[in-house]
C-alpha positions as CSV (number, residue, x, y, z in Angstrom):
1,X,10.1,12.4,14.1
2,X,10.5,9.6,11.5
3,X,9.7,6.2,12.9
4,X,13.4,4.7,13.7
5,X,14.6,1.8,11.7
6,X,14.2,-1.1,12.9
7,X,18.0,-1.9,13.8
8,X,17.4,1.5,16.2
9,X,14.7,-0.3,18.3
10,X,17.4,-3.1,19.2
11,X,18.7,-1.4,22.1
12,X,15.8,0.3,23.6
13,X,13.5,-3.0,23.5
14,X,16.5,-5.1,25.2
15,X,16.5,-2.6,27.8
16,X,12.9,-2.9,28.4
17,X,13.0,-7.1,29.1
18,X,16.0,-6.0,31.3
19,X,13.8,-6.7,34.1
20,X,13.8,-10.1,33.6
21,X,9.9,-10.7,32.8
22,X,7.8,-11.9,30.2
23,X,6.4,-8.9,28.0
24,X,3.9,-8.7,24.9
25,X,4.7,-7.1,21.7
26,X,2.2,-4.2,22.0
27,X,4.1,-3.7,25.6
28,X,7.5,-3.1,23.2
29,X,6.0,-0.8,21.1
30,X,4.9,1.1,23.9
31,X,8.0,1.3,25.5
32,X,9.9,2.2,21.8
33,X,7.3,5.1,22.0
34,X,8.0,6.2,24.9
35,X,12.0,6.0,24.1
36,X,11.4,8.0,21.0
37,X,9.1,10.3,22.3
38,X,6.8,9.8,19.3
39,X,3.7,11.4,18.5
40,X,0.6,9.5,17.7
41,X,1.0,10.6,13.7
42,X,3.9,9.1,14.0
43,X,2.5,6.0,15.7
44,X,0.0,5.9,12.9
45,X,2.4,5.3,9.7
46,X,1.6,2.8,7.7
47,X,3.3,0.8,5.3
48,X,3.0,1.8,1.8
49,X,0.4,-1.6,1.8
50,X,-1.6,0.3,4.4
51,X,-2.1,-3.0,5.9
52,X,-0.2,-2.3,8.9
53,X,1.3,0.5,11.1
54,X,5.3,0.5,10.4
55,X,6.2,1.1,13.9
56,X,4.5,-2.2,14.6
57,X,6.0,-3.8,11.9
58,X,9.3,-2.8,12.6
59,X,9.0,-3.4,16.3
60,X,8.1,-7.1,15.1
61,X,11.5,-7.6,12.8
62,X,13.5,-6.2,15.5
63,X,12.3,-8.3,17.9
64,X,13.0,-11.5,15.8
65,X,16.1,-10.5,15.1
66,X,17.0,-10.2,18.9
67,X,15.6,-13.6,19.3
68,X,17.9,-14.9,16.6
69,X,20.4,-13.5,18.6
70,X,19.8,-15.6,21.8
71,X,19.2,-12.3,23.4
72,X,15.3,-12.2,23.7
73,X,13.4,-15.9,24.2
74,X,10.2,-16.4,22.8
75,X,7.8,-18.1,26.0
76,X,4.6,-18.3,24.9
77,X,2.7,-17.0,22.3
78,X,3.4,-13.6,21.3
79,X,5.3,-13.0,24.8
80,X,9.1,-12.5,25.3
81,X,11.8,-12.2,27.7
82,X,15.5,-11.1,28.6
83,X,18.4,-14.2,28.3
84,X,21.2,-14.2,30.0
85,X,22.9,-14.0,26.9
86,X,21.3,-10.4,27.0
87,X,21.7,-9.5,30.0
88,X,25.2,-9.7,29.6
89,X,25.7,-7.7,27.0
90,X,23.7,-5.0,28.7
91,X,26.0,-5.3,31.5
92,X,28.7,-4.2,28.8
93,X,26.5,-1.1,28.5
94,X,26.8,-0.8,24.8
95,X,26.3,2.6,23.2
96,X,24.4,0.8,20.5
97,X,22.9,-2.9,19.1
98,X,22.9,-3.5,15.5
99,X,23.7,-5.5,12.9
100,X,27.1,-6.0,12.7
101,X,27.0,-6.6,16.8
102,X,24.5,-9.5,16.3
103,X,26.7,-11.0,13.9
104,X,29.2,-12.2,16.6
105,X,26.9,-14.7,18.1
106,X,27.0,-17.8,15.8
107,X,23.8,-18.5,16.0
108,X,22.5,-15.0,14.3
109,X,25.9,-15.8,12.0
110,X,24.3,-19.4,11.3
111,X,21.0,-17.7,10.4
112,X,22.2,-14.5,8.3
113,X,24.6,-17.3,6.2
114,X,21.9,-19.7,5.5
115,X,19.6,-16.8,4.5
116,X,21.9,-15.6,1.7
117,X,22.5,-18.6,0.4
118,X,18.3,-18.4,-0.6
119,X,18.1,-15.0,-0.8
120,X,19.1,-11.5,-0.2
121,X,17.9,-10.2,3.2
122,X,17.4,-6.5,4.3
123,X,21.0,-6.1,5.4
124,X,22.7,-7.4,1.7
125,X,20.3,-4.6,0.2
126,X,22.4,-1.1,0.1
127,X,21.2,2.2,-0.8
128,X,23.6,4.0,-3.8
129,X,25.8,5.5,-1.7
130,X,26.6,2.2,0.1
131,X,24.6,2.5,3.4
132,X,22.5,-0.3,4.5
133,X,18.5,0.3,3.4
134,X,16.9,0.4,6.6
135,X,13.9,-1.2,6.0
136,X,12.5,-4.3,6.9
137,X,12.3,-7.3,4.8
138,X,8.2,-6.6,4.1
139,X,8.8,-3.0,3.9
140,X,11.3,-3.4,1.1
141,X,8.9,-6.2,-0.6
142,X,6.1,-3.2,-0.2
143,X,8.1,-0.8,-1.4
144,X,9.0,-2.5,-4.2
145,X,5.5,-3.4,-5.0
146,X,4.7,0.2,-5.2
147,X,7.5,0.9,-7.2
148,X,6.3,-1.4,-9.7
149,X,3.0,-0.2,-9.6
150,X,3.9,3.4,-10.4
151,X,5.7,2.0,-13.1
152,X,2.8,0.2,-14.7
153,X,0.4,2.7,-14.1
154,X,2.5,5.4,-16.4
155,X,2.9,2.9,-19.2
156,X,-0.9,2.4,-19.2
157,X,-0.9,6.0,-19.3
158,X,1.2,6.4,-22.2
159,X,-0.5,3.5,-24.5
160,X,-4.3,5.1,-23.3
161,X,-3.1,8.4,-24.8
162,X,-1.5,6.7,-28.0
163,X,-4.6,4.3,-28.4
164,X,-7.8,5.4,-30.6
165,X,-11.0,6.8,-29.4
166,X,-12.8,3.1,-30.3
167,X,-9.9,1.7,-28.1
168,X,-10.5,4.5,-25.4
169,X,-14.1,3.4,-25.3
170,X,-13.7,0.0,-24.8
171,X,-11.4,0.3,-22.0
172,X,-13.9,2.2,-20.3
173,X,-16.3,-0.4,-20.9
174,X,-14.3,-3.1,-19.8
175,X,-12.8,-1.6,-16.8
176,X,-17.0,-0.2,-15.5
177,X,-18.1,-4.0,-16.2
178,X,-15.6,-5.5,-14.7
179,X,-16.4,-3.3,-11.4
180,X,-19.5,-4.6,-11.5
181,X,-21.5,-1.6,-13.5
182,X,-23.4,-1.4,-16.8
183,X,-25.2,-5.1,-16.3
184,X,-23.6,-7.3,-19.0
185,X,-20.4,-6.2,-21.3
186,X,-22.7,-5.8,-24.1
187,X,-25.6,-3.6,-22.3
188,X,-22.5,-1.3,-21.2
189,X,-21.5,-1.4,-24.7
190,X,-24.4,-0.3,-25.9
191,X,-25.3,2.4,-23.7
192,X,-21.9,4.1,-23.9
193,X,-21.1,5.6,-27.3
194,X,-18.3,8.3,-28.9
195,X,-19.2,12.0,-29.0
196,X,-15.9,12.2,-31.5
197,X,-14.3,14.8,-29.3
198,X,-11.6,12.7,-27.8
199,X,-14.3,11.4,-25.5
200,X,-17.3,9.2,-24.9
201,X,-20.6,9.8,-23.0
202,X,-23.2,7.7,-22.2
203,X,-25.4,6.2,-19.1
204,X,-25.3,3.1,-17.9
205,X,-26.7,1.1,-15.0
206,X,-25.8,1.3,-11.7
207,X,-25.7,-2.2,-11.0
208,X,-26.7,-5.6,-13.1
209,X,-30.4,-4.9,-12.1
210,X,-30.7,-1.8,-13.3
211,X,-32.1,0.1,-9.9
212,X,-30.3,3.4,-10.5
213,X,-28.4,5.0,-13.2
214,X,-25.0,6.5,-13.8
215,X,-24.2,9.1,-16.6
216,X,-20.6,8.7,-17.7
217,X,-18.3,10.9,-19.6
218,X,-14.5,10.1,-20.1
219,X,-11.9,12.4,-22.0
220,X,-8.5,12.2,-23.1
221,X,-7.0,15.0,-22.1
222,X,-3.8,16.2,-21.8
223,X,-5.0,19.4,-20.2
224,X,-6.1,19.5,-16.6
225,X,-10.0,19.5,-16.2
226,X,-11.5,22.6,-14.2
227,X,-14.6,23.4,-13.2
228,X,-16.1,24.6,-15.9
229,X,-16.5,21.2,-17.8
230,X,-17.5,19.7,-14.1
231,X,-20.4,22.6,-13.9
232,X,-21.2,21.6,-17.8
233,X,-21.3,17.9,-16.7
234,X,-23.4,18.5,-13.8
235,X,-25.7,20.4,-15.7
236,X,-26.1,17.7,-18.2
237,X,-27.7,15.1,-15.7
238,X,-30.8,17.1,-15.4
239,X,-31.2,16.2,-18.8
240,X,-30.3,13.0,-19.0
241,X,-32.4,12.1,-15.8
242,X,-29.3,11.2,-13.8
243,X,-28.7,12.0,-10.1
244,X,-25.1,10.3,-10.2
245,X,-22.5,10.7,-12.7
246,X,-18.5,9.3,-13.4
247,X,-16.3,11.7,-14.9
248,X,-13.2,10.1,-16.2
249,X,-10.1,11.9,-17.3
250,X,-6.7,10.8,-18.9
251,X,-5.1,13.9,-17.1
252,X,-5.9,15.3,-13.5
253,X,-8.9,17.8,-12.0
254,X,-8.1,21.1,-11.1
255,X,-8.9,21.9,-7.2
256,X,-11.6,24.2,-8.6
257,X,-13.1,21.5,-9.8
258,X,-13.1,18.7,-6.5
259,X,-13.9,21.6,-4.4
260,X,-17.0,22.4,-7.1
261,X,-18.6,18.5,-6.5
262,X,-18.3,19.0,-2.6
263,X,-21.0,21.7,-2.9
264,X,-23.7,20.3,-5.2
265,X,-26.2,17.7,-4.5
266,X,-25.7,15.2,-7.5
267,X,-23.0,12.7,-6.6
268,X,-20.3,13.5,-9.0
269,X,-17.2,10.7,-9.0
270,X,-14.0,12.3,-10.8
271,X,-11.3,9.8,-11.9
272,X,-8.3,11.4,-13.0
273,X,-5.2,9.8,-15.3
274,X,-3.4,8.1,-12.2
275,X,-6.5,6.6,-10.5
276,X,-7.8,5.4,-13.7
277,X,-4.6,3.2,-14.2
278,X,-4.8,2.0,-10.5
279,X,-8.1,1.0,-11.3
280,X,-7.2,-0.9,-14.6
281,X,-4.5,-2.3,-12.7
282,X,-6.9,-3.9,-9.6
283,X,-9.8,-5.0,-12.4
284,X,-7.0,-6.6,-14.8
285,X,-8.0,-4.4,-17.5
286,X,-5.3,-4.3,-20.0
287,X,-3.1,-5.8,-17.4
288,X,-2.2,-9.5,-16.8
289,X,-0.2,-11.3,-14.0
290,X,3.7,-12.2,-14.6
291,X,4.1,-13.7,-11.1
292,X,2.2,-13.7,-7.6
293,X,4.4,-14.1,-4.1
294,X,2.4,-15.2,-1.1
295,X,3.6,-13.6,2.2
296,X,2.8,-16.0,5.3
297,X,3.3,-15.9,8.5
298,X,2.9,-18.2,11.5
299,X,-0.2,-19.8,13.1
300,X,0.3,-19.8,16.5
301,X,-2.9,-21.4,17.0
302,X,-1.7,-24.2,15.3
303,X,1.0,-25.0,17.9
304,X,-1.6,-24.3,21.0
305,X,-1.3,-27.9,22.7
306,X,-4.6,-29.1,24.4
């Protein structure tokens, strides 16, 4: 099953510091996994960042928001237990914790206020059809992110295939020196050059000493690339004397074609339209920044007294 929202693991991590003793965060998710029955895939999910499984991470905001509550207490670093406060509401035996329920105790009230007044949180962000998103704060800033990211990518895309083969070319350049291959900008420049069939070919080193090299050939295509132009560009490295080669395409590789490199001995990287805009996008290449946003958290070393 999907991993619950976090407003769904309210109820079954309360119950769990019913007993009255202090508990660790992994000892939550454990017992939300256990609630859930969830499978280790599920377990496993990350966030779109990949930085981090989402069961943890919305184990985490749930947790904090109970705390807001005056229903959990923080003890001691990363450790937790039940309040009275709580365990009184779970006398009440309630058929479900969310939100809205947290929102009658004045200091989650207090908290939920002074956060709009700064900016949205998860709960003032609604889906179109007017139910609450439920994602956490950093899954929404993640998703967002990605969002964006998708949306860059195409444009790059779009102006790649509208741009000239000299422009093509240099964009190639740019983005293999900027990942650290082909030596200097103009050594790359000079070993790459247009074949004048919507492409360029070329070889270039492997790194700025110049221990191995790479061939390199990039096309803009608008068809996908099978295997016979991968067979035709493996063949070509005998005679260029080149055990590892870069294909680079504005469009996408057939599965003939990734299932065709698996099987030969040259090392044989294929780059297709998407990956070669995520690429341009991490190396700045015909990119720039409009704003960064720093997500911290807190150093709980920091407050460890002697």
């Amino acid at each position: 099953m999907p991993v619950p929202d976090y407003q769904k693991l309210f109820l079954p991590i309360l119950r769990f510091a019913s007993d009255r003793q202090e508990h660790s965060h992994p000892q939550a998710v454990e017992a939300v996994v256990k609630h859930f029955n969830l499978t280790e895939d599920d377990c496993n999910e990350l966030l779109p960042s990949g930085t981090q499984r989402k069961l943890s991470n919305r184990a985490s905001w749930s947790r904090f928001h109970l705390i807001k509550a005056g229903l959990l207490e923080a003890v001691s670093r990363g450790r937790f237990k039940i309040t009275a406060r709580g365990t009184e509401l779970l006398n009440t035996n309630p058929a479900e914790i969310n939100l809205k329920l947290l929102n009658q105790y004045p200091e989650f009230a207090e908290f939920r206020l002074s956060n709009r007044q700064s900016k949205p949180t998860v709960e003032d962000v609604s889906e179109p059809d007017g139910d609450i998103r439920q994602q956490t704060p950093q899954e929404l800033l993640e998703s967002s992110y990605q969002a964006l990211h998708r949306q860059l990518a195409q444009e790059l895309l779009d102006r790649i295939g509208q741009s000239s083969p000299r422009f093509f070319e240099k964009l190639v350049v740019d983005l293999l020196v900027s990942m650290g291959y082909g030596g200097s900008r103009k050594d790359a420049g000079k070993a790459i050059g247009k074949t004048g069939d919507e492409g360029i070919d070329g070889i270039i080193k492997e790194d700025r000493l110049g221990l191995d090299a790479v061939y390199i050939q990039a096309k803009r295509w608008k068809g996908t690339v099978g295997r016979p132009e991968i067979q035709a560009f493996a063949g070509s490295l005998e005679g260029h004397r080149a055990r590892k080669g870069v294909f680079i395409t504005t469009s996408q590789f057939s599965p003939d074609a990734k299932e065709y490199i698996n099987r030969i001995e040259k090392k044989i990287i294929l780059i297709d339209g998407q990956q070669l805009a995520s690429l341009s996008i991490e190396y700045k290449v015909g990119v720039m920044d409009v704003i960064s946003y720093s997500v911290r958290k807190l150093d709980l070393d920091y407050f460890e007294e002697e």
